[in-house]
C-alpha positions as CSV (number, residue, x, y, z in Angstrom):
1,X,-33.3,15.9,-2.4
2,X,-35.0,17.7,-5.4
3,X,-31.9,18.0,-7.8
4,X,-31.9,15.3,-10.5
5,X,-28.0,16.2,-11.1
6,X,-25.5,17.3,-8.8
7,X,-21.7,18.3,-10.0
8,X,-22.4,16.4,-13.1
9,X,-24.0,13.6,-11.5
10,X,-27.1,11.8,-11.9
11,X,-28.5,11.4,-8.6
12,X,-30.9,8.5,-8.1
13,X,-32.4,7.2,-5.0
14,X,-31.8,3.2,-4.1
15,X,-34.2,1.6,-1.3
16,X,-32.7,-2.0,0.0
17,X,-36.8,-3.5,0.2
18,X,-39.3,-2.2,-1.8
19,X,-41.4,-1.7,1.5
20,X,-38.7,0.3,2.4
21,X,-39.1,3.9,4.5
22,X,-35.3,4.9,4.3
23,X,-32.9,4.7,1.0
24,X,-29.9,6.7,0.6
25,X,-28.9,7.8,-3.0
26,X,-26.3,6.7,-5.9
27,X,-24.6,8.8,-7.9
28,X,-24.4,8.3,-11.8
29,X,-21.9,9.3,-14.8
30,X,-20.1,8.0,-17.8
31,X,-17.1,6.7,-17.6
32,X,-14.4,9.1,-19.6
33,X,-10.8,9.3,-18.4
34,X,-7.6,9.6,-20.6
35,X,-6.2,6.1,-19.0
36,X,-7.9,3.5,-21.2
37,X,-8.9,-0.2,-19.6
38,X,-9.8,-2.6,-22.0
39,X,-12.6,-3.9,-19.4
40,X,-13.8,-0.9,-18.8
41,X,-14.7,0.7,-22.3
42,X,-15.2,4.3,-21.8
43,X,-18.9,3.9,-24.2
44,X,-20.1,1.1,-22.5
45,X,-19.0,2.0,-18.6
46,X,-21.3,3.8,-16.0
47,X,-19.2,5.3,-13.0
48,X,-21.2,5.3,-9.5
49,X,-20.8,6.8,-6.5
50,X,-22.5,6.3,-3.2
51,X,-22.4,2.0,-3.4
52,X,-23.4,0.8,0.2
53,X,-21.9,-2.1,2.4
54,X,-25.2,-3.5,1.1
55,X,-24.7,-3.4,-2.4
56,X,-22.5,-6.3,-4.5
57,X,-21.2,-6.9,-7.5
58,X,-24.2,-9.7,-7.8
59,X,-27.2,-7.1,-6.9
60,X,-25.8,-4.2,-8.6
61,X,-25.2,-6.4,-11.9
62,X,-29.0,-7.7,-11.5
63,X,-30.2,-4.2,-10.4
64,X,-29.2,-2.1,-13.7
65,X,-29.9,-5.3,-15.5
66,X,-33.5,-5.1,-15.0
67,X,-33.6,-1.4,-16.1
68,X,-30.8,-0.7,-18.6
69,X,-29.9,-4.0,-20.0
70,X,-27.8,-6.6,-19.6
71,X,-24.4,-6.2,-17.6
72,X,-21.4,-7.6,-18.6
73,X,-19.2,-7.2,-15.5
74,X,-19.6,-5.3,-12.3
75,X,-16.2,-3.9,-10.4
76,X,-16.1,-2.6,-7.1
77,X,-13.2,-0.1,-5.8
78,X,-12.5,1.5,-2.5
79,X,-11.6,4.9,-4.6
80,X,-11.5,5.7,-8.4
81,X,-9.0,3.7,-10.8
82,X,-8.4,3.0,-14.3
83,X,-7.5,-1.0,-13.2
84,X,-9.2,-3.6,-12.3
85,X,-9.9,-5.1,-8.5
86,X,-7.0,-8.1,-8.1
87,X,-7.7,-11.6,-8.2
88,X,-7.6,-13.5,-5.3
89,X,-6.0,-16.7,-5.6
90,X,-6.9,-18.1,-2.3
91,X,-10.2,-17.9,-0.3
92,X,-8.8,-17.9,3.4
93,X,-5.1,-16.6,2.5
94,X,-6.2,-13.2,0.8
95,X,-3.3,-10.7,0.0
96,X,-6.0,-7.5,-0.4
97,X,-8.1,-6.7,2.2
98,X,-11.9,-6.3,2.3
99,X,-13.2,-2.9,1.5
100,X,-15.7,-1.2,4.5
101,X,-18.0,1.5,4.3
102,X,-19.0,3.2,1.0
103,X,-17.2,2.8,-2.0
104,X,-17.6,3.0,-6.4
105,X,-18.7,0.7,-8.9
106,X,-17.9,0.7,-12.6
107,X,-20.9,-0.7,-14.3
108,X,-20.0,-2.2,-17.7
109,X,-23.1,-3.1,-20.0
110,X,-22.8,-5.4,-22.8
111,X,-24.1,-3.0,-25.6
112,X,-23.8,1.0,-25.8
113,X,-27.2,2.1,-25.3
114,X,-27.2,0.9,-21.6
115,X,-25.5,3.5,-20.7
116,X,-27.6,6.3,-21.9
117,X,-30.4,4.3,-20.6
118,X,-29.1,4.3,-17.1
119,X,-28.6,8.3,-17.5
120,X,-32.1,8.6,-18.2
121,X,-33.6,6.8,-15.4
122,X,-36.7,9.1,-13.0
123,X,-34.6,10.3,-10.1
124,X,-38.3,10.6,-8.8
125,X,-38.8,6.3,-8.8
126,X,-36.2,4.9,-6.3
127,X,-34.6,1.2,-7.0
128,X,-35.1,-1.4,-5.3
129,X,-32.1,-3.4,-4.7
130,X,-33.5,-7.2,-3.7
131,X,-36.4,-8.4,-5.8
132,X,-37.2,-12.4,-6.1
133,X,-34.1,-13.3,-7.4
134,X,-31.5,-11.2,-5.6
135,X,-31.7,-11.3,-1.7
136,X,-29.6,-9.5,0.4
137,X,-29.1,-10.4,3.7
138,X,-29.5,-7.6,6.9
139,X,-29.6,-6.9,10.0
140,X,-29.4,-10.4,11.9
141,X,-29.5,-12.3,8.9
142,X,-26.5,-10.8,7.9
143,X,-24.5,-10.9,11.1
144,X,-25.0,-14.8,11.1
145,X,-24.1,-15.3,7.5
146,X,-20.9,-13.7,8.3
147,X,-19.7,-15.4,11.1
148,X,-20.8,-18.9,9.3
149,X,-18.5,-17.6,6.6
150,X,-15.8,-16.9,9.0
151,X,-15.6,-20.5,10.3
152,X,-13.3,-22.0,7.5
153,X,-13.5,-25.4,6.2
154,X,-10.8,-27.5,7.1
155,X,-10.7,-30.1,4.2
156,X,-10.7,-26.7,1.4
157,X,-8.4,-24.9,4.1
158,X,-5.7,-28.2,3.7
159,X,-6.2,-27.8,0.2
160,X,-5.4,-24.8,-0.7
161,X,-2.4,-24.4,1.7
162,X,-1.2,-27.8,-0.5
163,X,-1.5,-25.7,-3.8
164,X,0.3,-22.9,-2.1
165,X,3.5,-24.6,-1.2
166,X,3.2,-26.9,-3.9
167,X,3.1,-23.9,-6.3
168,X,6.1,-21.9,-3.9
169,X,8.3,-25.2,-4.4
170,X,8.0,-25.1,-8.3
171,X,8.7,-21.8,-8.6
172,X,11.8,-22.0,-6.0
173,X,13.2,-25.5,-8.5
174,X,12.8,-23.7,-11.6
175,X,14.8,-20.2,-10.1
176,X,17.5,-22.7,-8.8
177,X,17.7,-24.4,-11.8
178,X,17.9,-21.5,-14.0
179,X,20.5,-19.7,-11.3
180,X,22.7,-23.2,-11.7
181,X,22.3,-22.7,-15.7
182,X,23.4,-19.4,-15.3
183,X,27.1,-20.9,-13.2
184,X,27.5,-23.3,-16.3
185,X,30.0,-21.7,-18.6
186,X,28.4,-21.3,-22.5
187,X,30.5,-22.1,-25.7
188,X,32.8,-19.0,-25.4
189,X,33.5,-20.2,-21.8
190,X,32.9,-17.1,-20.3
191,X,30.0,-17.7,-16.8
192,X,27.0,-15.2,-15.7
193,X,28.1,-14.2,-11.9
194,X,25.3,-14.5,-9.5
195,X,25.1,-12.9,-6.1
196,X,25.1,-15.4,-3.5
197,X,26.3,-15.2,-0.3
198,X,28.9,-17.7,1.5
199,X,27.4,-20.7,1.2
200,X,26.7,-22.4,-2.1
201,X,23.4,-22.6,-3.5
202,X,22.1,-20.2,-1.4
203,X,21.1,-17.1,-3.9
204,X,21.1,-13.6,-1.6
205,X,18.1,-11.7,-1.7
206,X,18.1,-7.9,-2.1
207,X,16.7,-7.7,1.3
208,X,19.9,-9.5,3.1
209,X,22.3,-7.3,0.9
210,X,20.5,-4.1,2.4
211,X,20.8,-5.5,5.5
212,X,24.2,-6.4,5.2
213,X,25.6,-2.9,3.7
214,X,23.6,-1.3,6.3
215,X,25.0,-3.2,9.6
216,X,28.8,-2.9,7.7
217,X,28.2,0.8,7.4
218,X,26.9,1.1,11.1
219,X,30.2,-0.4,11.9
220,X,31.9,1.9,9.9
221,X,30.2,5.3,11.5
222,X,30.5,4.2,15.2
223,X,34.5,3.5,14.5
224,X,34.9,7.1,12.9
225,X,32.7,8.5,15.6
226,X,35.4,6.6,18.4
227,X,38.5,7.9,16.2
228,X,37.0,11.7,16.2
229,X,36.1,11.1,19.9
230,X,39.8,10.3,21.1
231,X,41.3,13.3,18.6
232,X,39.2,15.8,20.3
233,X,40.4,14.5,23.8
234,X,44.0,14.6,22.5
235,X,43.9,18.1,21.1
236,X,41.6,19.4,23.9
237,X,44.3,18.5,26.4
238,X,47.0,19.6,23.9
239,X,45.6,23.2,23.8
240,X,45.2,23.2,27.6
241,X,48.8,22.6,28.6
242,X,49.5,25.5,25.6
243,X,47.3,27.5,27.7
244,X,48.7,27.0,31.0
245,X,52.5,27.4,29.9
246,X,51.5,30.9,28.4
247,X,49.6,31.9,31.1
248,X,52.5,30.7,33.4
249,X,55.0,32.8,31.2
250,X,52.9,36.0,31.3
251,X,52.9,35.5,35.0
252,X,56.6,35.6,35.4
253,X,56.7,38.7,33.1
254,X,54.3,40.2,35.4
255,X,56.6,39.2,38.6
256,X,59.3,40.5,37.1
257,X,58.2,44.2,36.0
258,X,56.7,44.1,40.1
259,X,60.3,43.4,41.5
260,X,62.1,46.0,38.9
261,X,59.1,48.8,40.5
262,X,59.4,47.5,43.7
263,X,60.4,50.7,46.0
264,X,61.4,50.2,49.8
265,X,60.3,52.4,52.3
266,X,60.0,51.2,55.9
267,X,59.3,55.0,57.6
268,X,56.4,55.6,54.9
């Protein structure tokens, strides 16, 4: 690749060792959309493209660190967004999944001259993503780190599924509390009606009132559909025996002009 820019990009190449015969290329440009993010300042943000399974937030922040100046925060996305990546709360109960393959990075510097900086950089020298403080495991080396990581702890594990339901129960008190505040009649007398279903203190969710219309309304369709059923059969037999007792008539007319026509003639 010859181009230094491509589609407005800055293209620059990034090797993984600095021995390194292969390297693949990122794609560099400022960050400027009409959706602001107040951690992602449009003249302090760099937007890049082309971020390897290789790449994290750790040696991308120490990678433009050494050339551009000091980073403040790296974020890593599977597609383009004016947010920021969730938090996870737990470290073996994650609600997101991991992202695969290639994805972006919004590279925020801590002053505005980074940036420009990073724009500027020879798309002839290529990076060098590990250096003597940043490793990055491969290959093997990678492969076991990630199955050691897969083996969970079972004294953190305990512990955070503890904080979980000890966090769920709080917050399941304090709704029933404030759902019994809101049964308690105020000065004027008057009470806030809840939904709840049948049995006391038992709130219904939106879910189970969906559920519930929907079965009721099931019930309702198949006993119109039986109704229709047994009004066709009535009026289709109904129309029949109309149609028989006409035919039956125009039959006897029939008999009857045939007998007033009739002529006898036994020598013909």
């Amino acid at each position: 690749m010859d181009q230094d820019e491509i589609c407005g990009y800055k293209v620059i190449p990034l090797k993984i060792y600095k021995d390194s015969a292969a390297h693949h290329y990122l794609y560099l440009k400022e960050h400027s959309i009409r959706e602001k993010c107040p951690e992602k300042p449009s003249d302090r943000t760099l937007f890049v493209l082309g971020v390897g399974e290789e790449c994290t937030e750790e040696s991308l922040s120490a990678l433009f660190a050494k050339h551009c100046g000091r980073v403040k925060s790296v974020y890593i996305h599977s597609k383009p967004t004016s947010s920021v990546p969730p938090v996870e709360e737990s470290k073996y109960f994650r609600l997101h999944g991991c992202i695969n393959g290639f994805k972006i990075a919004y590279i925020v510097f801590e002053k505005e001259g980074s940036r420009e900086k990073a724009m500027n950089l020879d798309s002839s020298v290529p990076l060098v993503l590990t250096s003597k403080d940043v490793t990055v495991p491969f290959g093997i080396e990678k492969w076991c780190k990630e199955y050691n990581d897969s083996i969970p702890n079972v004294d953190e594990m305990l512990l955070d599924i503890n904080n979980y339901v000890g966090n769920y129960d709080m917050k399941e008190s304090a709704n029933m509390e404030k759902e019994k505040a809101l049964g308690e009649a105020d000065e004027d007398g008057w009470v806030t009606v809840t939904k709840r279903g049948r049995k006391p203190g038992i709130a219904r969710k939106e879910s189970i009132n969906k559920k519930i219309m929907k079965s009721e309304k099931k019930k309702r369709s198949k006993k119109e559909l039986l109704n229709f059923y047994r009004f066709q059969i009535k009026e289709s037999k109904m129309n029949s025996l109309m149609k028989l007792r006409e035919k039956f008539e125009e039959d006897k007319k029939k008999i009857a002009v045939l007998k007033q026509t009739r002529k006898f003639k036994p020598f013909a």
